[in-house]
C-alpha positions in Angstrom: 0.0 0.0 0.0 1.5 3.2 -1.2 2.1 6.1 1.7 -1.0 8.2 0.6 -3.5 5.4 0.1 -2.1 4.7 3.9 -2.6 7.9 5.1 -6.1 7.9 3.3 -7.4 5.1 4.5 -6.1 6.2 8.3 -8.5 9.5 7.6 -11.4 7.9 6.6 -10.8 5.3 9.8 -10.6 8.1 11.3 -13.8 9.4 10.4 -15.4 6.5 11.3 -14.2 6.2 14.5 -15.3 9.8 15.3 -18.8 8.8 14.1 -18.5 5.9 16.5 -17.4 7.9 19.6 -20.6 10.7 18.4 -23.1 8.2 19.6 -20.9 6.6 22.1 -19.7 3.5 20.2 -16.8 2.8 21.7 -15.7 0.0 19.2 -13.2 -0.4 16.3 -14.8 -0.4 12.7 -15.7 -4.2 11.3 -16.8 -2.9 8.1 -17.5 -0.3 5.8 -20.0 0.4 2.9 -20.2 3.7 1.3 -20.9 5.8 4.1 -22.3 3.1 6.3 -19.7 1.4 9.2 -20.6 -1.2 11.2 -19.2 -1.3 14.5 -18.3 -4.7 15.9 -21.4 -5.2 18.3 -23.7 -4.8 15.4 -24.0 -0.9 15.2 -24.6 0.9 11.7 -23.8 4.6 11.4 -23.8 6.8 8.7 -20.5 8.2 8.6 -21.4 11.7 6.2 -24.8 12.2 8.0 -24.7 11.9 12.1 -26.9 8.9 12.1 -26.6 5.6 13.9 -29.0 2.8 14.3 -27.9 0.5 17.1 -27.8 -3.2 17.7 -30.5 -3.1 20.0 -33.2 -1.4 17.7 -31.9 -3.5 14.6 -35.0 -5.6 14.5 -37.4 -2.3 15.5 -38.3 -1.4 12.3 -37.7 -1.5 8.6 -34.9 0.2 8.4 -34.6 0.9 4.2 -38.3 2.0 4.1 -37.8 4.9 7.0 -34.2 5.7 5.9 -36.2 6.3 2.8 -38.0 9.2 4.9 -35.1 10.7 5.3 -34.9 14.1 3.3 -30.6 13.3 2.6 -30.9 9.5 2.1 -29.9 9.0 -1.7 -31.4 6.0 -3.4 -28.0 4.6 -4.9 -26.9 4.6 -1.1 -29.1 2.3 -0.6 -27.6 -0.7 -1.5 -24.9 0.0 0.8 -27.1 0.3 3.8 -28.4 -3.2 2.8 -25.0 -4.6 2.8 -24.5 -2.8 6.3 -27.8 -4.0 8.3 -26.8 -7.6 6.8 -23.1 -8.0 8.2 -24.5 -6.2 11.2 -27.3 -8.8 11.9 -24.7 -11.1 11.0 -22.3 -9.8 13.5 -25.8 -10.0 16.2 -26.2 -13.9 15.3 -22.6 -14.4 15.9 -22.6 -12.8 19.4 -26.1 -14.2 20.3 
């Protein structure tokens, strides 16, 4: 890995981890779809726009139909937030 993809890829971490520590995820990053991160206790936050959606209300809702709702959710993002809520229900099945 070349010096500036390093250092890019430490930013964006970085990013995420700030995201994380906004809605008190303390947690290191699992995984990463477009702007979505999933913490590794299931959490999925949007990493542009401060939102998260925690393990515990995972299962509360449909989460693509009310992110939908959402005046800055872009359809072509939404694939990625599938991709997120499936590694983090994944991720929920693994722990419990």
């Amino acid at each position: 890995m070349t010096e500036a993809r390093l250092l890019t890829t430490n930013m964006e971490k970085n990013k995420v981890l700030e995201q994380f520590h906004y809605f008190n995820i303390h947690a290191d990053v699992d995984s990463v779809y477009g702007n979505w991160a999933v913490s590794p206790d299931g959490a999925v936050v949007n990493c542009l726009y401060p939102y998260a959606i925690l393990a515990i209300h995972l299962k509360d809702t449909d989460w693509i139909e009310k992110m939908k709702t959402k005046i800055w959710f872009k359809p072509e993002c939404e694939e990625n937030l599938r991709k997120a809520l499936k590694r983090a229900s994944e991720i929920l099945k693994e722990i419990y």
